[in-house]
C-alpha positions as CSV (number, residue, x, y, z in Angstrom):
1,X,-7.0,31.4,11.2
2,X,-4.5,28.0,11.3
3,X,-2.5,28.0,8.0
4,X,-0.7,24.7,6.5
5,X,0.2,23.8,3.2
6,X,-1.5,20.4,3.3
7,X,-4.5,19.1,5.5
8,X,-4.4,15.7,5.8
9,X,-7.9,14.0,7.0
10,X,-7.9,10.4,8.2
11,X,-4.8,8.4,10.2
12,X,-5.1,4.6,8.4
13,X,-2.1,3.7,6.4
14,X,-3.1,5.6,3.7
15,X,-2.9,9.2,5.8
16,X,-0.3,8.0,7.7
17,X,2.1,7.3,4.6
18,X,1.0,10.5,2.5
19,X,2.1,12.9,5.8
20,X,5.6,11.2,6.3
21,X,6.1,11.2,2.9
22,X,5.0,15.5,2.9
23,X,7.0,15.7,6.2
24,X,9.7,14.4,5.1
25,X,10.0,17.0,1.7
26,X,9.6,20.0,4.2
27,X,6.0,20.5,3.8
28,X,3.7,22.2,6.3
29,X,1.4,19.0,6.6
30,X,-1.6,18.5,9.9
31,X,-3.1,14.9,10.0
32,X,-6.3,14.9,11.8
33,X,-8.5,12.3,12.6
34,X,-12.2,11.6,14.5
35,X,-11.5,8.7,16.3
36,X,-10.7,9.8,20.2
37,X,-8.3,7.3,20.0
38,X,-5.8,4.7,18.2
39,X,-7.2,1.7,16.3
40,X,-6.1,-1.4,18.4
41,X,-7.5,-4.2,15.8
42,X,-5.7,-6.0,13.3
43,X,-8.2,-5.0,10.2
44,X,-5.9,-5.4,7.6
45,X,-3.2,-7.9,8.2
46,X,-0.5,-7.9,5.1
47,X,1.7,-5.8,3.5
48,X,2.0,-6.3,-0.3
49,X,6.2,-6.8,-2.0
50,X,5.6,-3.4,-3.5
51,X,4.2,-1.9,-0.3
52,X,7.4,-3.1,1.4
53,X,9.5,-1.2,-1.2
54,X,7.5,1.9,-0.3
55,X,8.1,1.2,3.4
56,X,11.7,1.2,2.8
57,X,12.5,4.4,0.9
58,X,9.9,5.8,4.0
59,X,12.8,4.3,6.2
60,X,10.6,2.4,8.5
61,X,11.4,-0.7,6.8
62,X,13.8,-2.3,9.3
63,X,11.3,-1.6,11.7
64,X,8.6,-3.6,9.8
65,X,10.1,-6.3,9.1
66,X,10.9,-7.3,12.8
67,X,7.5,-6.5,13.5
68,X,5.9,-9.3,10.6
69,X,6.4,-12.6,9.7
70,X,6.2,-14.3,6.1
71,X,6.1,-18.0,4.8
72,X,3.0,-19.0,7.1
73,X,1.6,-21.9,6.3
74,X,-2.2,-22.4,5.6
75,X,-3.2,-25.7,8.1
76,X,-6.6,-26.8,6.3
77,X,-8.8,-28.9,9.2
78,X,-11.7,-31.7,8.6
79,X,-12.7,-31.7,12.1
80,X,-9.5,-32.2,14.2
81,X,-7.6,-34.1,11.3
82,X,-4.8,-32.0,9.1
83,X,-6.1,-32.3,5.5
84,X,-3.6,-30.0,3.8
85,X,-0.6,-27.5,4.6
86,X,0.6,-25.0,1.9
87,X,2.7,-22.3,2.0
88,X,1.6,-20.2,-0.8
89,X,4.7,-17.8,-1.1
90,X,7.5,-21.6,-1.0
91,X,10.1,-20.9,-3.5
92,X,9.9,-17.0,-3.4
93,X,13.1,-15.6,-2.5
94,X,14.9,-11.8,-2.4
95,X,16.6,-11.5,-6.0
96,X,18.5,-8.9,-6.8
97,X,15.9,-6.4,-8.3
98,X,13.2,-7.8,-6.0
99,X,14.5,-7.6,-2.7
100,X,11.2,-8.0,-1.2
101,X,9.1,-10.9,-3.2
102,X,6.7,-12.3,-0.4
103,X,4.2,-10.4,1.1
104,X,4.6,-9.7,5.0
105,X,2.1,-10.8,7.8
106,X,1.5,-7.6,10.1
107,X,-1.3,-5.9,12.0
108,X,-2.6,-3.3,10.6
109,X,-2.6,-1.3,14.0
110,X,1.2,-2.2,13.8
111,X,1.6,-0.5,10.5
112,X,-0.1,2.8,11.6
113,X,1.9,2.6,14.8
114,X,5.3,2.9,12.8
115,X,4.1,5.6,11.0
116,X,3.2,7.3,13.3
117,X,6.2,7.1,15.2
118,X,8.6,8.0,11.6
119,X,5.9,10.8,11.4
120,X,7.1,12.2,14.9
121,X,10.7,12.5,14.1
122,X,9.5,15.2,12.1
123,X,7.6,16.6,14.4
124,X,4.2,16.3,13.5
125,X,1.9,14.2,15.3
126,X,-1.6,13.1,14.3
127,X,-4.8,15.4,16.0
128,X,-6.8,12.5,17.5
129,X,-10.9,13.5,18.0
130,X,-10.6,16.0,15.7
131,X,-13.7,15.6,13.3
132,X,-13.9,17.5,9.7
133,X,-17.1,19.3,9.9
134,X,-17.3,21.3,6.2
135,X,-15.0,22.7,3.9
136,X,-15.2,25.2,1.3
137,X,-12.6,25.5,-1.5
138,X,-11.3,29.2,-3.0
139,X,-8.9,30.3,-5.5
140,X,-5.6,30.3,-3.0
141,X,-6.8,27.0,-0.9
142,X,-9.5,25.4,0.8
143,X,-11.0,26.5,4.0
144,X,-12.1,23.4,6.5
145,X,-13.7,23.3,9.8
146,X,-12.1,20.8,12.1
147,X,-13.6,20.8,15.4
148,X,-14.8,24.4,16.0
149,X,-11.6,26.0,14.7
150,X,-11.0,26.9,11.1
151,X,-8.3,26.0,9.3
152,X,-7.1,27.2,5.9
153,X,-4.8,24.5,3.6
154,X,-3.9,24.8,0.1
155,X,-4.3,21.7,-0.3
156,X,-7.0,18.8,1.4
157,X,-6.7,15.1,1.4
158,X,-9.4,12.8,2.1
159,X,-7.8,9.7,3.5
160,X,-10.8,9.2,5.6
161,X,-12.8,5.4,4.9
162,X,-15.2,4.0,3.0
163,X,-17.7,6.4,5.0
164,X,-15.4,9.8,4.1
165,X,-16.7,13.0,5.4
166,X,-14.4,14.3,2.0
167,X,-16.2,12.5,-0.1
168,X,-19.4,13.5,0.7
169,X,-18.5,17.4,1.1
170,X,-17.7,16.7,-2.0
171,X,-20.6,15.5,-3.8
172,X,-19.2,12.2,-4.8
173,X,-20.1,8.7,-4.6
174,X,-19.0,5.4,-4.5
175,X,-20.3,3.7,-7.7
176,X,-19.9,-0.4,-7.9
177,X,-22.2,-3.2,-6.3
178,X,-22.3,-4.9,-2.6
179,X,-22.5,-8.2,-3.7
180,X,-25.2,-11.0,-2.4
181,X,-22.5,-12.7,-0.4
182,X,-22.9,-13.4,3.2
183,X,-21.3,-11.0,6.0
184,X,-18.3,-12.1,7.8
185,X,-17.8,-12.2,11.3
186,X,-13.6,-10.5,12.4
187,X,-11.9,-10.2,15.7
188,X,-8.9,-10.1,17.9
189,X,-9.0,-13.2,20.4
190,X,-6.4,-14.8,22.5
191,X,-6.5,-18.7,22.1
192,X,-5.1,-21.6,24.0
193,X,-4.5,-24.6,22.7
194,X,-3.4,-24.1,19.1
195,X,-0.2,-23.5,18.3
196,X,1.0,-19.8,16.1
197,X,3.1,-21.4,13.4
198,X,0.1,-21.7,11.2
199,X,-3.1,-20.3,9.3
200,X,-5.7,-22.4,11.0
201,X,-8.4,-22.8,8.7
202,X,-11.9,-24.7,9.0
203,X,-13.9,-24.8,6.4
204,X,-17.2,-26.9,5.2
205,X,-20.4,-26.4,3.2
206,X,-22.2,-24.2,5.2
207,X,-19.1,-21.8,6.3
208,X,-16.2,-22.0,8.5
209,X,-13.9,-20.4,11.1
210,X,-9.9,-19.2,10.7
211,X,-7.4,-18.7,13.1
212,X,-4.3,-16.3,11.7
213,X,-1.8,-15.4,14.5
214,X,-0.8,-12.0,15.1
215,X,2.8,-11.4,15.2
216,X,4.3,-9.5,18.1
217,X,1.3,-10.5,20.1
218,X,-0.8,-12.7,21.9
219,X,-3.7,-12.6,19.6
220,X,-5.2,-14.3,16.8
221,X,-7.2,-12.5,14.0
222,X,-10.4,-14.8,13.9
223,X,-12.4,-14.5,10.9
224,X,-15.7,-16.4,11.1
225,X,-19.3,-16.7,9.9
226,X,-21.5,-15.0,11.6
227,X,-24.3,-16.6,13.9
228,X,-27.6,-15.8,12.7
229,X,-31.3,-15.0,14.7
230,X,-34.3,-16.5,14.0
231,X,-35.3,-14.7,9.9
232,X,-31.4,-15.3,9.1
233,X,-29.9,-11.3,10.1
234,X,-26.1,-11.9,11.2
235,X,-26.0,-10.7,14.7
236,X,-23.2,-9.1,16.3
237,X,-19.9,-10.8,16.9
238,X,-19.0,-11.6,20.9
239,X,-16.6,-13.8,22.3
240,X,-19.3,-16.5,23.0
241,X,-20.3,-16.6,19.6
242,X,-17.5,-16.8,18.1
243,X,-16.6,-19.8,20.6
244,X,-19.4,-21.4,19.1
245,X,-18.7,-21.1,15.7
246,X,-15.3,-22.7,16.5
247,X,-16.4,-25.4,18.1
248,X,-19.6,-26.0,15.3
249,X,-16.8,-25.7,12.6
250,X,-13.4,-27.1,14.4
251,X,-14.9,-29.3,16.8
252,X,-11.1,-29.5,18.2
253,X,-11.0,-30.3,22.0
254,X,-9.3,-27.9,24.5
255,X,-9.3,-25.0,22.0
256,X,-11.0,-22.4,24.2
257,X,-11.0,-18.8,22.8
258,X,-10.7,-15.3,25.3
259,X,-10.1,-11.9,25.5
260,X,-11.7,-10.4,23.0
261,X,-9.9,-7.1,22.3
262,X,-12.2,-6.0,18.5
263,X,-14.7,-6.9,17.0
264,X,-16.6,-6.1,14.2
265,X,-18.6,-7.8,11.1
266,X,-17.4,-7.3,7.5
267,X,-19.6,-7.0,3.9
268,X,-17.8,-7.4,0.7
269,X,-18.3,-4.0,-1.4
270,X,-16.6,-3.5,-5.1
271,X,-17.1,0.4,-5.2
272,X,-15.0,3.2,-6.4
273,X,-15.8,6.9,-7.2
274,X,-15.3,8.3,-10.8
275,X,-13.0,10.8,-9.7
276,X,-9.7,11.2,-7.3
277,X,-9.6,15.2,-7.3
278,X,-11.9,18.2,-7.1
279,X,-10.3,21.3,-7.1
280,X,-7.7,21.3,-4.2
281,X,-9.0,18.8,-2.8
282,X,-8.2,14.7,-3.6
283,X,-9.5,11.2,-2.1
284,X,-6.9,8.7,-1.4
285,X,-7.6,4.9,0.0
286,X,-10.9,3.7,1.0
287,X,-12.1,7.3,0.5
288,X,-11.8,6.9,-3.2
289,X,-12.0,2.8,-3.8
290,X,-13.8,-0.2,-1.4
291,X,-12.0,-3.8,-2.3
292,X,-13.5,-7.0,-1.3
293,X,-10.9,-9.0,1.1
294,X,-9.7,-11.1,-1.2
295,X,-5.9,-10.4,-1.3
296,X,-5.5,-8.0,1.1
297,X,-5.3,-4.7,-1.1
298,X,-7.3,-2.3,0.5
299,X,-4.6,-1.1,3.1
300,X,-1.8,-1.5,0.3
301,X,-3.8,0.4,-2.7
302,X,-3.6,3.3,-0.1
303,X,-0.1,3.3,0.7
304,X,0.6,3.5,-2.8
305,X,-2.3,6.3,-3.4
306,X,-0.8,8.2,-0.9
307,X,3.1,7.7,-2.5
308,X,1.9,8.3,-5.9
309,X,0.3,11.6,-4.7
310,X,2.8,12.4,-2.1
311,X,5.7,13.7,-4.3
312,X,3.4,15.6,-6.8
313,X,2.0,17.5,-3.9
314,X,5.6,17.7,-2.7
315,X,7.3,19.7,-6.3
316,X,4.2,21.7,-6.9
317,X,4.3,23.3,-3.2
318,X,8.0,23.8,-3.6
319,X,7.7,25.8,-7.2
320,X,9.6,22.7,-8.9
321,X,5.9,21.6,-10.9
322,X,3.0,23.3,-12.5
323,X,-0.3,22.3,-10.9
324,X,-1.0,20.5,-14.1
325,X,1.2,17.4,-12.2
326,X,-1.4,17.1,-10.1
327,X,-3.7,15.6,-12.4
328,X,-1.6,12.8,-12.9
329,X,-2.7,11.5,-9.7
330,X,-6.3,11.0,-11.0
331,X,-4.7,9.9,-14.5
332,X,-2.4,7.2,-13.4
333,X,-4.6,6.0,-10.3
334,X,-8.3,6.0,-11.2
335,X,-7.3,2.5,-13.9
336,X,-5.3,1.1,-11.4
337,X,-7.8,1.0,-8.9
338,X,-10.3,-0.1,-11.4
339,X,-8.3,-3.1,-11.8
340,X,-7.5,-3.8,-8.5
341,X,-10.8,-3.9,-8.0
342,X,-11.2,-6.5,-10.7
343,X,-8.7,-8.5,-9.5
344,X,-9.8,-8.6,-6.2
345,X,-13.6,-9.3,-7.1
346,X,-11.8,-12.0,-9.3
347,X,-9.8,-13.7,-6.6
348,X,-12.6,-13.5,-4.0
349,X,-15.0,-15.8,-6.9
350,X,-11.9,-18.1,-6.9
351,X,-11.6,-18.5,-3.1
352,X,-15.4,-19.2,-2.7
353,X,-14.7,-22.3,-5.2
354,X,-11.6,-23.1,-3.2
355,X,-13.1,-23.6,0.1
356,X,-16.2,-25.6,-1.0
357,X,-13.6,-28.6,-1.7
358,X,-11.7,-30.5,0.7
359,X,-8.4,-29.5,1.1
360,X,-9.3,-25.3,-0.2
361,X,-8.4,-22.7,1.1
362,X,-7.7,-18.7,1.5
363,X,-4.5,-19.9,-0.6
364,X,-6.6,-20.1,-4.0
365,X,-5.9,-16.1,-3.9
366,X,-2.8,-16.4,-4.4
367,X,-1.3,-14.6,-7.5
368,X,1.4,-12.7,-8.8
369,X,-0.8,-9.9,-9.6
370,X,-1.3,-9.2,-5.8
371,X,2.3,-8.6,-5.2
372,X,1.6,-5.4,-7.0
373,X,5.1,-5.3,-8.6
374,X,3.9,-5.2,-11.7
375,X,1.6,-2.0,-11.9
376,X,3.2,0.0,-14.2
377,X,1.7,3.9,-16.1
378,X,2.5,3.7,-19.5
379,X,-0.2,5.5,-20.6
380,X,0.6,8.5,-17.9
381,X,1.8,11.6,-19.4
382,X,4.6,11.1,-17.4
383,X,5.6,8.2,-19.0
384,X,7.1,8.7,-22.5
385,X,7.4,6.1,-24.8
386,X,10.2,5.7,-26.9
387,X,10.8,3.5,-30.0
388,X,14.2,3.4,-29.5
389,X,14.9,0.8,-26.9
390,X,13.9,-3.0,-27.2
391,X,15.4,-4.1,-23.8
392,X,15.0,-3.3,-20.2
393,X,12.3,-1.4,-18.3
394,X,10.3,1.3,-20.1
395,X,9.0,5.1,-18.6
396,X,5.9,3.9,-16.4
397,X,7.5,0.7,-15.2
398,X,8.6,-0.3,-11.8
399,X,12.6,0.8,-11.6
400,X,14.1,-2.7,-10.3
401,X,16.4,-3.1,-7.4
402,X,19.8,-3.6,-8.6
403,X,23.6,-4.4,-6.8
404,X,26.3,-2.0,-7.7
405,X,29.2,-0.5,-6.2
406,X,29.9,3.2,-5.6
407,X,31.9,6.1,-6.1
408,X,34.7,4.4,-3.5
409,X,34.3,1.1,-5.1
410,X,31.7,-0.1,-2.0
411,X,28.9,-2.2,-2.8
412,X,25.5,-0.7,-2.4
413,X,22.3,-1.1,-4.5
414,X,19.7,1.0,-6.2
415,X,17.2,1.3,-3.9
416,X,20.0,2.9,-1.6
417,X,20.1,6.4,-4.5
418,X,16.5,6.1,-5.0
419,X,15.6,6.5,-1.0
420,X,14.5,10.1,-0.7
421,X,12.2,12.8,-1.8
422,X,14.8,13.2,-5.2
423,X,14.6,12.3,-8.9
424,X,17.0,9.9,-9.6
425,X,19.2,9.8,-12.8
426,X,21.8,6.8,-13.9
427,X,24.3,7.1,-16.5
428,X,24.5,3.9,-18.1
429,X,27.7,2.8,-19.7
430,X,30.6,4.3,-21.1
431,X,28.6,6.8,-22.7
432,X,26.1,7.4,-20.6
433,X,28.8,7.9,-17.3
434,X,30.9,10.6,-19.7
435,X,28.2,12.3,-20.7
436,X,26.6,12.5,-17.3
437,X,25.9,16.2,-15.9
438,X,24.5,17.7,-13.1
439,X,20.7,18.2,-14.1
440,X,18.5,20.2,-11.9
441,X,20.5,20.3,-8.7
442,X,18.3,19.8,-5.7
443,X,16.0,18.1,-7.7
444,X,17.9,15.4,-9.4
445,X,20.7,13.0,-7.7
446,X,22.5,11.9,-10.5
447,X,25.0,8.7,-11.1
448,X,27.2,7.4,-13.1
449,X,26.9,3.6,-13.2
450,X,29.9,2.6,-15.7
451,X,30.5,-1.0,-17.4
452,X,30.8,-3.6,-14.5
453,X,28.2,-1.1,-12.2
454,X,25.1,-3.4,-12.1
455,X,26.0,-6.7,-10.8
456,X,24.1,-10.0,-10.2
457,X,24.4,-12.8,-7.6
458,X,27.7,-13.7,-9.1
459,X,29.3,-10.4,-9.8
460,X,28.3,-10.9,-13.1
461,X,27.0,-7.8,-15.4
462,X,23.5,-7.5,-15.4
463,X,21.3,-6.7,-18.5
464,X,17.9,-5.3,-16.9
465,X,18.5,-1.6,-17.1
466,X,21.1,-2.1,-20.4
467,X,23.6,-0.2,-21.4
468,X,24.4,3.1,-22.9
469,X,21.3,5.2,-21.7
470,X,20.4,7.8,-19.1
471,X,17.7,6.4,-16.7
472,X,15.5,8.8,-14.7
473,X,14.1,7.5,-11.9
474,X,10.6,9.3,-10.5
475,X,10.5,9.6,-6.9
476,X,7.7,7.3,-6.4
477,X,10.1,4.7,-8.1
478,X,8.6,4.5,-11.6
479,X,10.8,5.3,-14.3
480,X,10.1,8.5,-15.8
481,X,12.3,8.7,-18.9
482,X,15.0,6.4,-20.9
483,X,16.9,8.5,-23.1
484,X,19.6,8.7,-24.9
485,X,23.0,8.1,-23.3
486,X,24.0,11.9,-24.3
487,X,20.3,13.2,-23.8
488,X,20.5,15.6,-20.7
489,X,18.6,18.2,-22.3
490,X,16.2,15.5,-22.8
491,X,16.1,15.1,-19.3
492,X,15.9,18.7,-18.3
493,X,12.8,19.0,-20.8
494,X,10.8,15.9,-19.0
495,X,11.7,17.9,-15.8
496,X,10.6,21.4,-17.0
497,X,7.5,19.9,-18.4
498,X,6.3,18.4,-15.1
């Protein structure tokens, strides 16, 4: 029987990020998946700021960027007339603990591709066709069928959709509501006659058509309202239907729509299970939580599933954690996917509004929320509070991006120390850099950021870490502790507690 330490089932973003992220740490990781081949549709078309940030410490950021675009504008169309233009990210520009404050415009089948390409330089590649029949859990592992071979992991990840075979080996369910709202029709078309530097948008009182170019491609993700038979079912999107919902909606001359490469219809769920892990076994992405569209945080609430479970799997495989760290997963996840999901069931009301008045649009969802920067765990086990400090971020936050110079005197930033599968701990100060040690080598990376350290635009000294304090940043990029300047004990405590 096939051993690994980690059996990865589904390749989306969210299976895709949680085996890099294994791979990278040394673990024995197999992704498998049932589809006989690659997704080729856009689905999911944006990356979230904080997404970003986990694309870069994954080191596949350079590569997404080139592949995206950001600032689009929304075109809004009464007929063939321009009604309104927006760009709903103007103004939003890198600062120096956000590096990454607009969202990025990117096929979804161009995420996965990168992944899987950063998951092959570790030399693992994703088992396409390969279909999770049963599994059965025991005290050392769980035992799966995959194909007609067994396989025994001691540890199983459903990553696998909204319909997971997980999930329902399981005995969970999604619990929520599909709302009565009306299906939408999606695709990847080719289009001549409008131009890609907009968000082509059509909308009037009994529906409406978009137009969203694809980056790095030919194609346009159309999204559309479905045509409907004779008792009002949707029926099934084709390139001749959706030409004549364009030209019902947009009535624009010479637009002529082709080659469509996907299709498929969408229907807006808000349904989550009650519980992330069973056992040795743990959901992750639209396994575990369905969003409505609104915002585009289905593909992102997975990457950062994945990230948040990535390194806990990671420490308790290597003998650095107890297996209690693994129910901070459930404990630190399960509310923020709640909220998401209130969020997104919020913006998706606010769109609907939108688009019934002239001038509305897809831009009404717009919200800092969605950027995700500001999730934080302070109620996670792993985030102690303390009284002590009144300024800067707190255990559970986000750890900001900061400038800083190095060792040699070179400038460099935070992000830089934090990329990797470590623990990161800053001195802070004149006291905190004297009293820095070397705290759970292997484990830890530890630096000491003196006076001047932390810089702003203008080489000034920046006050959002403080002063005087050791600062332990949690893999994932949270901060885990802020002690004491002379606290390493402190900080060898949080890590022996883990």
């Amino acid at each position: 029987m096939s051993l690994t330490d980690v059996l990865v089932v589904g390749a989306g973003p969210t299976g895709l990020t949680l085996a890099v992220d294994l791979a990278r740490r040394g673990v024995a990781v197999r992704i498998v998946d049932r589809a006989p081949e690659f997704p080729h549709g856009s689905r999911g078309k944006g990356l979230s700021p904080r997404s970003l940030e986990v694309l870069d410490d994954l080191a596949v950021i350079d590569r997404v960027l080139t592949s995206g675009t950001t600032h689009l504008p929304h075109r809004k169309y009464h007929g063939t007339e321009v009604i309104a233009e927006v760009d709903p990210e103007a103004g939003q520009v890198p600062t120096p603990d956000v590096p990454y404050p607009t969202g990025l415009l990117i096929p979804q089948w161009r995420v996965e591709q990168i992944l899987r390409e950063r998951l092959a330089d570790f030399g693992v590649a994703v088992e396409r066709g390969t279909e999770l029949h049963d599994l059965h859990q025991h005290a050392d592992g769980v035992t799966a069928r995959i194909g007609g071979t067994p396989l025994q992991a001691r540890y199983l990840v459903g990553c696998d959709g909204g319909h997971s075979t997980v999930r329902s080996a399981l005995g969970l369910r999604l619990h929520g509501e599909t709302p009565d709202l009306p299906l939408m029709a999606v695709g990847d078309v080719e289009v001549d006659g409008l131009g890609r530097d907009a968000w082509h948008q059509w909308f009037t009182g009994t529906g409406g058509i978009m137009l969203c170019p694809l980056p790095g491609t030919n194609a346009f993700q159309v999204q559309a309202s479905p045509e409907l038979d004779r008792d009002g079912a949707p029926l099934a999107p084709t390139l001749e239907r959706f030409q004549r919902t364009f030209d019902r909606f947009a009535g624009v001359p010479g637009v002529r729509l082709h080659n469509l490469a996907w299709s498929s219809t969408y229907r807006v769920n808000v349904r989550m299970v009650d519980r992330l892990r069973v056992g040795r076994v743990f959901l992750a992405g639209d396994a575990a939580h369905v969003h409505p569209i609104a915002g585009g945080l289905g593909m992102n609430t997975g990457i950062q599933d994945a990230y948040n479970l990535g390194w806990k799997l990671g420490f308790v495989l290597a003998g650095n954690a107890t297996s209690r760290l693994l129910d901070t997963y459930e404990e630190e996840r399960l509310p923020i996917a709640a909220r998401l999901l209130d969020i997104t069931s919020q913006r998706l009301a606010t769109v609907l509004d939108a688009i019934r008045e002239k001038g509305g649009g897809v831009n009404a969802v717009a919200t800092p929320e969605l950027t995700q920067l500001s999730l934080r765990y302070p109620w996670s086990r792993l985030s102690p509070q303390s009284t002590g400090r009144r300024t800067g971020p707190r255990p559970g936050d986000r750890a900001p991006d900061a400038p800083l110079h190095d060792a040699t005197g070179a400038p460099t930033r935070l992000f830089d120390l934090f990329r990797g599968p470590h623990f990161t701990l800053l001195g802070l100060g004149e006291r905190g850099t004297g009293a820095l040690a070397d705290v759970a080598p292997g484990i830890v990376r530890s630096y000491p950021v003196g006076p001047g350290g932390l810089l702003d635009h203008d080489g000034h000294v920046t006050a959002g870490y403080g002063t005087d304090a050791l600062v332990l940043v949690r893999p994932d990029g949270y901060l885990g502790l802020v002690t004491d300047p002379t606290d390493t004990a402190g900080v060898a405590g949080y890590l022996r507690c883990l």
